[in-house]
N, C-alpha and C positions, 0 to 999 in steps of 0.2 A: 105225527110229524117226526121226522128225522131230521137230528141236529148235526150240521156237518163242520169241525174246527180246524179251521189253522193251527200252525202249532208257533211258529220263531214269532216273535211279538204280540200274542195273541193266548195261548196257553202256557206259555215258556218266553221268558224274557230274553227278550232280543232288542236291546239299544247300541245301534253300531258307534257311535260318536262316544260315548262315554264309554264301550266296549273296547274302542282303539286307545281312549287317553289311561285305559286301567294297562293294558299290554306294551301300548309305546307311551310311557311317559316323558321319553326322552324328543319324541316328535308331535306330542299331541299335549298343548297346553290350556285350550281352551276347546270348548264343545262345539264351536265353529269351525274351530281347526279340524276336529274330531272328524266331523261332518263332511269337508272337504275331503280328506285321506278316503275314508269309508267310502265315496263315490268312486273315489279313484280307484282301491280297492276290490270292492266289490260289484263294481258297474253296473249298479238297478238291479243287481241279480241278474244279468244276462253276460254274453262274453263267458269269460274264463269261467267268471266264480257260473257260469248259469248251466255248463257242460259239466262243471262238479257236481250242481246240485241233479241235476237230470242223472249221474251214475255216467258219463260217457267220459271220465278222465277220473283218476284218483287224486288223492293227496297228495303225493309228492308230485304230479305235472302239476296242478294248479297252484301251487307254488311256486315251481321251476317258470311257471309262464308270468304271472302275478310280475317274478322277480326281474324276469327277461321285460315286461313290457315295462314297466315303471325304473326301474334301477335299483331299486330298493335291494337292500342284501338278503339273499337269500335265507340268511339263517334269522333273519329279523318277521321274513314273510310266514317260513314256518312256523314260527311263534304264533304269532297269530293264528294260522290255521289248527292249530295244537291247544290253541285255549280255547276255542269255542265253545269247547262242551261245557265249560265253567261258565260261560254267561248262559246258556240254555238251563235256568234254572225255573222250574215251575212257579207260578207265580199263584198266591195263597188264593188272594179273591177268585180266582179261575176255576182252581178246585174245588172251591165250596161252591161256587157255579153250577159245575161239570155235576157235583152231589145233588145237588138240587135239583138237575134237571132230572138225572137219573130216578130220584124220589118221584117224581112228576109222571112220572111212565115213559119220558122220551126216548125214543133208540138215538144212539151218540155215536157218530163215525169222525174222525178224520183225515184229513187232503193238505199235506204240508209236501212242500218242497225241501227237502233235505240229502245230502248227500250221505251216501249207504253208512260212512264210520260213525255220523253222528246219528244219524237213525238208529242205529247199534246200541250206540250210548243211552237213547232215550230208554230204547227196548229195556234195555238190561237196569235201569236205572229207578222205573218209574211204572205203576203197575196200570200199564196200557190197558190191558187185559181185564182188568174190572172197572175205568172210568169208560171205555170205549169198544161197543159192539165191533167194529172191525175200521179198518184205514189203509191206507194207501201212502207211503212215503216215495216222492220222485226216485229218489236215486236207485228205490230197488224196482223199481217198474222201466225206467228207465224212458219216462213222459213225464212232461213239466205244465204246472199253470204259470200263463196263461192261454196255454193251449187245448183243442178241444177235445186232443184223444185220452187227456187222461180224467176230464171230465167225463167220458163217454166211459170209460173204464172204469171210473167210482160207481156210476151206475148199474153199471150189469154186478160189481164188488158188493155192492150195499142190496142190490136187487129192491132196487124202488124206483118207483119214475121219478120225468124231475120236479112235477108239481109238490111230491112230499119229499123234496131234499129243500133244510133252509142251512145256506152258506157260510160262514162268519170267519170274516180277511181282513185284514188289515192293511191289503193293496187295493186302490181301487178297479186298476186293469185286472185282479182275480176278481172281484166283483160284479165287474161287470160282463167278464165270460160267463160265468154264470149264469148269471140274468138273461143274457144270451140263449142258452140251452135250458131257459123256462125253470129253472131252479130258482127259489127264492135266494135272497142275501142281499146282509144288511155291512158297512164297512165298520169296523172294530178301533174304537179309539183307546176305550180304558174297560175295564170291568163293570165299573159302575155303570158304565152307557149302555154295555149290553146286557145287563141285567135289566135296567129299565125299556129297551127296544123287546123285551123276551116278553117283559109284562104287558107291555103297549100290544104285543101278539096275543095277549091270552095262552101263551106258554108257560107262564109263570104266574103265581101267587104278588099280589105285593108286597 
């Protein structure tokens, strides 16, 4: 079996509500509020921010837009796009995951929607390269989930079909394209969930 991961909330921490009240403290006083902004924000990940992450605009438009649609001052919106990489931190349980799966004999791919500077950042950051056989970031391919072509494109990338690709999102609309194209996946809550979803597979030891 081929383990296929997300990466923003899923191997690398990505909480946009408490993301926004660490960057705007001055606008974001509670985790609700947080929450609010972040949709506004980030729009589901489609919209502005969802041309960033697919590679079809860079950092300084999607700022310049972000700041044009909402009002919000420009040099406040960069901020935020400028800290991202500081929440995209690897999250511990994941990695001893990611180790264990690899102990286990699994081949380990990733399928994260990222725009090309922070995919840079991972690269350079985080030794891709021995937790994960090979992957796919949107912004340098320049296809996004939940669409079907860059699913069709990790396929011929990984070179396996989809019955031995299993998923792991923390959206459920990536979930369920998936599922769609006959690849397993399962939706990612916490580490502890998919470790035990991995053992429930008989992927794992308990």
């Amino acid at each position: 079996m081929r383990i296929v991961f997300d990466f923003g909330g899923v191997v690398f921490r990505w909480h946009p509500a408490s993301f926004l009240a660490r960057v705007w403290p001055h606008r974001v006083e509670t985790l609700e509020q947080g929450a609010q902004l972040a949709a506004q924000f980030f729009q589901n990940y489609g919209g502005d921010w969802g041309q960033f992450d697919q590679g079809l605009i860079g950092a300084d438009e999607v700022a310049q837009r972000i700041s044009a649609r909402t009002g919000w001052a420009l040099d406040e919106v960069e901020a935020v796009v400028r800290a991202v990489p500081d929440e995209l931190t690897a999250v511990p349980a994941m990695v001893a995951l990611i180790s264990d799966l690899r102990a286990a004999g699994h081949r380990l791919h990733f399928l994260s929607n990222m725009p090309e500077p922070y995919a840079d950042h991972l690269s350079a950051n985080y030794p891709l390269g021995e937790w994960f056989e090979s992957g796919l970031f949107s912004g340098r391919v320049k296809q996004i989930k939940p669409g079907a072509e860059i699913f069709a494109m990790a396929e011929r990338h990984f070179g396996a079909p989809p019955s031995e690709l299993l998923f792991i999102d923390d959206h459920p609309v990536n979930v369920d394209a998936a599922l769609s194209r006959d690849w397993q996946s399962f939706l990612f809550i916490d580490a502890a969930g998919a470790r035990r979803e991995l053992v429930s597979r008989r992927l794992l030891g308990a």
